[in-house]
C-alpha positions in Angstrom: -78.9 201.5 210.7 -76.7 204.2 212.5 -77.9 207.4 213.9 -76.4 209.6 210.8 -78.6 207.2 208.3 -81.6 207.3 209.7 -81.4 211.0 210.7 -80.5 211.6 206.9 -83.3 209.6 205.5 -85.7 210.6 206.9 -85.0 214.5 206.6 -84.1 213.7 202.8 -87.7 212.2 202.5 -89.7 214.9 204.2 -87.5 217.7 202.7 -88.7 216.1 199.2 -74.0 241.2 235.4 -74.3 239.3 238.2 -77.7 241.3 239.6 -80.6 240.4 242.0 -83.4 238.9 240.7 -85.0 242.5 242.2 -82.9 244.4 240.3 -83.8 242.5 237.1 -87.3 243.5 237.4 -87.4 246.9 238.7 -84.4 248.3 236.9 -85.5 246.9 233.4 -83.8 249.0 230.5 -85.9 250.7 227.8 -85.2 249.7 224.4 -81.7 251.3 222.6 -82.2 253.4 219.1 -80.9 250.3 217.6 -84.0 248.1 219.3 -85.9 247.5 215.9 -82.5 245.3 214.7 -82.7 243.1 217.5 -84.0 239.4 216.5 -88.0 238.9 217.7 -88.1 235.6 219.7 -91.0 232.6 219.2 -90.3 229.4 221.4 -93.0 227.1 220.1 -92.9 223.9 223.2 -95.0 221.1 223.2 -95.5 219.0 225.7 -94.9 215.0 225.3 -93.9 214.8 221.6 -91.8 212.3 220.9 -88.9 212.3 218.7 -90.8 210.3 216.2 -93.7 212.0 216.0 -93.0 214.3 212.6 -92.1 213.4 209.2 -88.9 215.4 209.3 -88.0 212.8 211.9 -89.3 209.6 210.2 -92.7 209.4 211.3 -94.7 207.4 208.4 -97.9 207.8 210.0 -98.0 211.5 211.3 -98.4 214.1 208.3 -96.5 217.4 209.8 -95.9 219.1 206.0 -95.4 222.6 208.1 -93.1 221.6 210.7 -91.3 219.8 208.2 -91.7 223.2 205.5 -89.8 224.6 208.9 -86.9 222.3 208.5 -86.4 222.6 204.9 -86.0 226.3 205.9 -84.0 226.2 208.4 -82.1 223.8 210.8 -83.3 220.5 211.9 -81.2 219.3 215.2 -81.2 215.8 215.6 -79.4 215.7 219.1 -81.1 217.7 220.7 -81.9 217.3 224.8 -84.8 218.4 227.1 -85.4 216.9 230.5 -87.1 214.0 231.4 -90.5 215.5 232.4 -92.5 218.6 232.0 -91.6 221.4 235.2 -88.2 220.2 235.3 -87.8 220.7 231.4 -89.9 223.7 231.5 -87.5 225.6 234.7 -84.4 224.3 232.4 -85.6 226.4 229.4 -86.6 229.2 231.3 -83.0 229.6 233.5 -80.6 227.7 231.6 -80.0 225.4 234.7 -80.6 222.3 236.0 -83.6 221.4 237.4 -81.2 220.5 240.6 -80.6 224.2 240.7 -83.7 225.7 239.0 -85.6 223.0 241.1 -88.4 222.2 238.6 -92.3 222.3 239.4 -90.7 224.3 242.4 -89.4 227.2 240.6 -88.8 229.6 242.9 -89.0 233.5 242.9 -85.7 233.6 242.9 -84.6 232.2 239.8 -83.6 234.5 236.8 -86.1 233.8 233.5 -84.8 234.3 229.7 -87.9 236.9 229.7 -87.0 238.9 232.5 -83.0 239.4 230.6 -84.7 240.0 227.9 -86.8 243.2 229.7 -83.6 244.5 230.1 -82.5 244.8 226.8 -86.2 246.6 225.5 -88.0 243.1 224.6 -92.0 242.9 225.3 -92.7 239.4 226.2 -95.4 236.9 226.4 -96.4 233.5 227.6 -99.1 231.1 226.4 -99.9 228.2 227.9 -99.1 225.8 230.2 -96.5 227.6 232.7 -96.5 224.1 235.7 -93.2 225.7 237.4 -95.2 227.2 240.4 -96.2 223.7 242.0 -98.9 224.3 239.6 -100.4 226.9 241.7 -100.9 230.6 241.5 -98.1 231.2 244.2 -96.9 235.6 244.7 -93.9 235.6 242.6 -93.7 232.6 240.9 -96.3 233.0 237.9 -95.7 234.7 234.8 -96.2 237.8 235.2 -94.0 237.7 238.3 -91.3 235.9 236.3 -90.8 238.5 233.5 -93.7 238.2 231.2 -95.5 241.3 230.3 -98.9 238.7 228.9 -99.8 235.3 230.0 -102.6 233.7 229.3 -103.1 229.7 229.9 -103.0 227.3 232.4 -100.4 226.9 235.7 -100.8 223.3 235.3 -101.3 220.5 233.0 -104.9 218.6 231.8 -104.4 215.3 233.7 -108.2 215.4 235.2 -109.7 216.2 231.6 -109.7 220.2 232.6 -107.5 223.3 232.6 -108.1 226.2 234.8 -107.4 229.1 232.7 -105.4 233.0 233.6 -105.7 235.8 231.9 -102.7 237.7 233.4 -103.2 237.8 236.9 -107.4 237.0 236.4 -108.5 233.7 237.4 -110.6 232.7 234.1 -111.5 229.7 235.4 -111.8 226.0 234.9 -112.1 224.7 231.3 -113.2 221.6 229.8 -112.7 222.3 226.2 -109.5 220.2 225.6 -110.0 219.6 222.2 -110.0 223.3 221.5 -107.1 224.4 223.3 -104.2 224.3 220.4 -106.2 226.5 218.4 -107.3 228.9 221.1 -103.2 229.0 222.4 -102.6 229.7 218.9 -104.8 232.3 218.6 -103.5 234.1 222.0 -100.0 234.2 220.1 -101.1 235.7 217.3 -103.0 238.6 218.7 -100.0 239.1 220.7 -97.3 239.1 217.2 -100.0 241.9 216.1 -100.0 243.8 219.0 -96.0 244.0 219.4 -95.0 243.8 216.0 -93.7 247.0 216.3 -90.9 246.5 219.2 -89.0 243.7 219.6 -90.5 240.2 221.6 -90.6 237.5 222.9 -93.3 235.0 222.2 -93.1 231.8 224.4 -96.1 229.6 222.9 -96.2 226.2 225.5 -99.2 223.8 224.6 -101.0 221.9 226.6 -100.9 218.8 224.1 -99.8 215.8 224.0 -100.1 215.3 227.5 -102.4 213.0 229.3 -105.7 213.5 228.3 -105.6 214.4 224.5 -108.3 215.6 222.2 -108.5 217.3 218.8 -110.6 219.2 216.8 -113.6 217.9 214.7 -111.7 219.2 211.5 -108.4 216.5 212.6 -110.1 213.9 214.8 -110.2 210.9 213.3 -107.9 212.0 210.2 -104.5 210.8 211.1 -103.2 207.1 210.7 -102.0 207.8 214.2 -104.6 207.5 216.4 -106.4 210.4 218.6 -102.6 211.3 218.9 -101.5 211.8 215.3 -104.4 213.4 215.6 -103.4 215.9 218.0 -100.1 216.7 216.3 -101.7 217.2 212.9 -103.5 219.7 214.8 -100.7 220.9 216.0 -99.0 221.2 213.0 -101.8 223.3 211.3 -101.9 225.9 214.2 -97.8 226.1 214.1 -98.5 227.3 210.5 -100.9 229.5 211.5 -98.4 230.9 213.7 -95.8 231.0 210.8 -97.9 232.5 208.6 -99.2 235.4 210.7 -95.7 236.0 211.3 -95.1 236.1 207.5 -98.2 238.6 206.8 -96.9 241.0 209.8 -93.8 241.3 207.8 -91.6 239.5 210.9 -90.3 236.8 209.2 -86.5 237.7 208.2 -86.3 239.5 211.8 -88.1 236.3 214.2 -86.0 233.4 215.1 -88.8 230.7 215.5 -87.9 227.2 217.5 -89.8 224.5 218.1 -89.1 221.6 220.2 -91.1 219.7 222.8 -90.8 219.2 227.0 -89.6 215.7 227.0 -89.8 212.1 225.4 -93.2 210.5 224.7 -95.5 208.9 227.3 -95.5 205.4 225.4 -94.0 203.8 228.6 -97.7 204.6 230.6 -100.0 203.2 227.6 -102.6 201.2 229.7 -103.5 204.3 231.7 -103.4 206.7 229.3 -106.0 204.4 227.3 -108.3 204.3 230.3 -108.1 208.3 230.2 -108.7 208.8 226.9 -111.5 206.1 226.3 -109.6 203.2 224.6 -107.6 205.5 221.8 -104.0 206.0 221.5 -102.5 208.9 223.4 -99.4 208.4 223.2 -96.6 209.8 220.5 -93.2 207.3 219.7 -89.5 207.7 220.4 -88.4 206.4 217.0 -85.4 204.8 217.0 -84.6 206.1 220.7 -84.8 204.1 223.5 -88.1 204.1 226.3 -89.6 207.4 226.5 -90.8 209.9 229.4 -89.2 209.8 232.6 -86.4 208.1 231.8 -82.9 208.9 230.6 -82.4 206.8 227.9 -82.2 208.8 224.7 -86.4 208.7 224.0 -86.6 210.1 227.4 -84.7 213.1 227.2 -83.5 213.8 223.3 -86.2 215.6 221.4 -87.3 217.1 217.9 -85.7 220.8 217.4 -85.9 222.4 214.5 -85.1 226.5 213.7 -85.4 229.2 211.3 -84.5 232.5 210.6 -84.0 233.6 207.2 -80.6 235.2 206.0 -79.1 233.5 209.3 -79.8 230.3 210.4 -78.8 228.0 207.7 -81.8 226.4 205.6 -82.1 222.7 205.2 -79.1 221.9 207.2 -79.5 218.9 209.6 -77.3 219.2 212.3 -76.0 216.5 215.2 -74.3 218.2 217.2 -75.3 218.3 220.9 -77.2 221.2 222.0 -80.5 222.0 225.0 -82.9 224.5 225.9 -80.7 225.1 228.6 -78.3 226.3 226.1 -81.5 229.2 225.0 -81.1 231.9 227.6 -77.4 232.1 227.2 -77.7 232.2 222.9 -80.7 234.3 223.2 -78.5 236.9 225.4 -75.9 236.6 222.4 -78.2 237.5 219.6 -80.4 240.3 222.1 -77.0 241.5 224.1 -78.1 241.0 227.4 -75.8 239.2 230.1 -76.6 236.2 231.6 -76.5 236.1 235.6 -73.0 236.0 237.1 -73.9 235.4 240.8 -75.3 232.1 239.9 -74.1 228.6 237.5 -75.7 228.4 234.4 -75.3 225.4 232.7 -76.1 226.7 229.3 -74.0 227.8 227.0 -74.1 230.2 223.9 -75.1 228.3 220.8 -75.3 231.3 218.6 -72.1 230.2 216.5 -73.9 226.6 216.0 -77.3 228.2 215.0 -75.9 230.4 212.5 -73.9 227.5 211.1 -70.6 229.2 211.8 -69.3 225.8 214.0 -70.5 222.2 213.3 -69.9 220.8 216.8 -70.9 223.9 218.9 -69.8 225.5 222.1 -71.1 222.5 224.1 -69.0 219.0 223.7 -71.4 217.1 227.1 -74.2 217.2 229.0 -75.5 214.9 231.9 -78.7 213.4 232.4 -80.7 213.7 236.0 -83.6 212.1 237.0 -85.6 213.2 240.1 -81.9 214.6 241.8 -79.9 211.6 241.1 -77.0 211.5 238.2 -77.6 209.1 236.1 -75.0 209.8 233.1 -72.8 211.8 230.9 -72.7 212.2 226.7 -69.6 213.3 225.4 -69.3 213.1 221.7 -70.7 210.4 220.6 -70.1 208.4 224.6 -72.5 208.0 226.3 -71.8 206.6 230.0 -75.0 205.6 232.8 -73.8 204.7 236.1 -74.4 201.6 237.6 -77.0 201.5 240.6 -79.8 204.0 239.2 -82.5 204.2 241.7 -84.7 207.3 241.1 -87.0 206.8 238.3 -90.7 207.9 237.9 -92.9 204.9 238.4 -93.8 204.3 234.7 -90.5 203.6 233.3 -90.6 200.1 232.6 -87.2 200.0 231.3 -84.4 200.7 234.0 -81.5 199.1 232.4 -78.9 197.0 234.1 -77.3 197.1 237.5 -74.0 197.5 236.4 -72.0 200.3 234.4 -73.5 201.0 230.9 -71.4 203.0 228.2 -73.0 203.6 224.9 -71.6 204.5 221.2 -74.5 207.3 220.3 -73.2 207.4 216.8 -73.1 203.5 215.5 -76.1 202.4 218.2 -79.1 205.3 218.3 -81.2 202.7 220.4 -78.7 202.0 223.2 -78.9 198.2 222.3 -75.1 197.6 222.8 -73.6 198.4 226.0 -69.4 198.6 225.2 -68.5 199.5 228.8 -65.9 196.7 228.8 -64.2 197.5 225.7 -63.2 201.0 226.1 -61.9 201.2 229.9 -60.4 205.3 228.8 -63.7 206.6 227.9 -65.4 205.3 231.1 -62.4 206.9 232.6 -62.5 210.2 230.8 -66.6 210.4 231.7 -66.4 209.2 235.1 -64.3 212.3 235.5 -67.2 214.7 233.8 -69.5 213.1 236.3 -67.2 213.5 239.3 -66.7 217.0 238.3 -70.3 218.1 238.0 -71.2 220.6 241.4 -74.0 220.3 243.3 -76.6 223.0 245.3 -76.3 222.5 248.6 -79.2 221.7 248.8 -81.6 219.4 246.4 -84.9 220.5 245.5 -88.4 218.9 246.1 -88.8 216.5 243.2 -92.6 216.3 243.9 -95.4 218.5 241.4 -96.8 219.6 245.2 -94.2 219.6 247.8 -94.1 217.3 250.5 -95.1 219.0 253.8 -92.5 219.2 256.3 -93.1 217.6 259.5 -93.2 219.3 262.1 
């Protein structure tokens, strides 16, 4: 079955100024006359959801009947690309670079946020949740509140010891061993802020803590799901996004609030020995669907993730749509539908998607995009090509699945799960994406792939 067919089923079936980063903070300008026309902004992001893990998407034994409510009202995207892991994906959304240039769990000061371009144009903005681009550390410039977000509340790193420690703001909270609780509590952060700033336009970046590493849900969804603690946890999930989407409906937002959900990365079914021990026997870990491996890795289950918008009276309802598209590609379509500029002294490998999320162009403004792992190229998707160089070496240690030696090319549309490498029959593609990948320019410098930095010798 191709990518188009199963793609199709299974939606059928559930739809039954080039400033200083200085300048951007300090010189932030207040809201026009015309502010209260300007599109609200809520980024829902998971963390670890695979691309299989809804019913929109196939999933047979994860309910998700709000999610997938949210695709029959809007756009579902079934090409749609994160990063292989969590900071790296997370600086990529925020900057609309690569993590090469945006440098990941190293994030630093420097680096221009979607929420501080949005200041500038009169948006109020806030942050829930896991932030884990400041080495996971409450660093002087690097935290939320340094990086353009009026509110933050959550954690600066992930749950992989069973705990988060919690900020309100700038306020060490402390640490927190209510896991199971967490979804709900996030959820209710982002609501209190939709009712405090309903009145002026926002941006509401809502980033969960689950499902990564150690997973728990809620007496009301443990043990419900067909899917394990996991399908648990999404469920869960599921019900709070609806919360969200309600509470949006009752403040009267909805025809003026893009809403987008998508997820950090591919599933963690590659690690599922140790993520039992952690979790006490159960499965915690989400499935890549027809994709191939999962998190960590750049085959398509490591990097391509669900996506689905809405915004009524613009973004076109129950479309399904395959062409390519990234959170990179948010700060630059964000600045299109808010009119704010995106950084000129600086590459942004984004581009401006409003044309495909309004359903004005099929293909969209972006016709490739590579895939990086831990500052090596791996590959290049153009179309429906997709080309991985031969030699790969920098993985994360639980990707089982590292492919060949040689030179593997791809047909995306006719072979979803990368089983049939055509590299020999099509010598002018190779060719035509060796170029791409030749062409692709790199800092001068490569960041620290590490969560905590390697000291340097001395």
């Amino acid at each position: 079955m191709n990518r188009r067919t199963f793609l199709r089923n299974a939606s059928l079936a559930a739809l039954g100024y080039s400033f200083s980063p200085m300048v951007y903070r300090t010189f932030a300008r207040a809201a026009n006359s015309s502010a209260k026309t300007k599109p609200n902004f809520v980024i829902i992001f998971t963390d670890d959801q695979g691309y299989g893990d809804l019913g929109c998407y196939g999933s047979k034994t994860i309910r998700s009947p709000r999610l997938d409510q949210l695709a029959r009202e809007g756009t579902l995207f079934t090409d749609f690309y994160a990063q292989p892991v969590c900071g790296p994906s997370r600086s990529a959304l925020l900057t609309g670079r690569y993590p090469v240039r945006s440098q990941g769990w190293s994030m630093p000061e420097s680096e221009i946020t979607l929420a501080e371009l949005l200041k500038t144009v009169g948006y109020t903005t806030g942050c829930v949740g896991k932030w884990d681009v400041s080495n996971r550390r409450d660093i002087k410039g690097r935290i939320p509140n340094d990086q353009g977000f009026d509110d933050y509340c959550g954690p600066l790193g992930a749950n992989d010891n069973g705990t988060v420690t919690l900020y309100d703001n700038r306020q060490l909270l402390g640490v927190d061993h209510d896991i199971a609780t967490l979804t709900q509590r996030y959820t209710d952060k982002g609501i209190e802020f939709l009712k405090a700033n309903k009145d002026k336009p926002f941006l509401l970046y809502l980033a969960h803590t689950m499902a990564h590493s150690i997973v728990d849900a809620s007496p009301r969804f443990k043990g419900k799901s067909k899917g394990g603690l996991y399908g648990d946890v999404i469920e869960e999930l599921d019900y709070h996004t609806g919360r969200l989407l309600d509470a949006i409906d009752e403040l009267g937002l909805r025809n003026n609030t893009l809403v987008i959900f998508t997820t950090d990365n591919g599933p963690w079914n590659n690690m599922q020995e140790r993520l039992r021990e952690r979790n006490k026997g159960a499965i915690a870990w989400g499935s890549s669907g027809p994709l191939r491996e999962g998190k960590g890795s750049t085959w398509e289950g490591g990097v391509r993730v669900p996506c689905i918008a809405r915004w009524p009276g613009h973004v076109p309802v129950g479309r399904v749509s395959h062409a390519i598209f990234s959170t990179m590609d948010f700060m630059p379509t964000l600045g299109g539908l808010a009119g704010y500029e995106v950084p000129k002294d600086r590459i942004i490998d984004g581009v401006d998607q409003t044309a495909l999320l309004l359903g004005k162009s099929e293909t969209g403004a972006r016709d490739h995009i590579y895939y990086l792992c831990r500052n090596e190229m791996h590959g290049v998707r153009k179309g429906k090509w997709k080309l991985l160089l031969p030699n790969r070496k920098n993985y994360y240690s639980y990707v089982k699945d590292r492919g060949s030696e040689g030179m593997e090319l791809y047909n995306l549309e006719s072979d979803i799960g990368e089983k049939n490498n055509v590299v020999k029959q099509h010598p002018e593609i190779v060719s035509e994406l060796l170029g791409l990948i030749k062409a692709f320019q790199w800092p001068e410098t490569l960041p620290d792939t590490n969560i905590v930095p390697r000291k340097k010798s001395s």
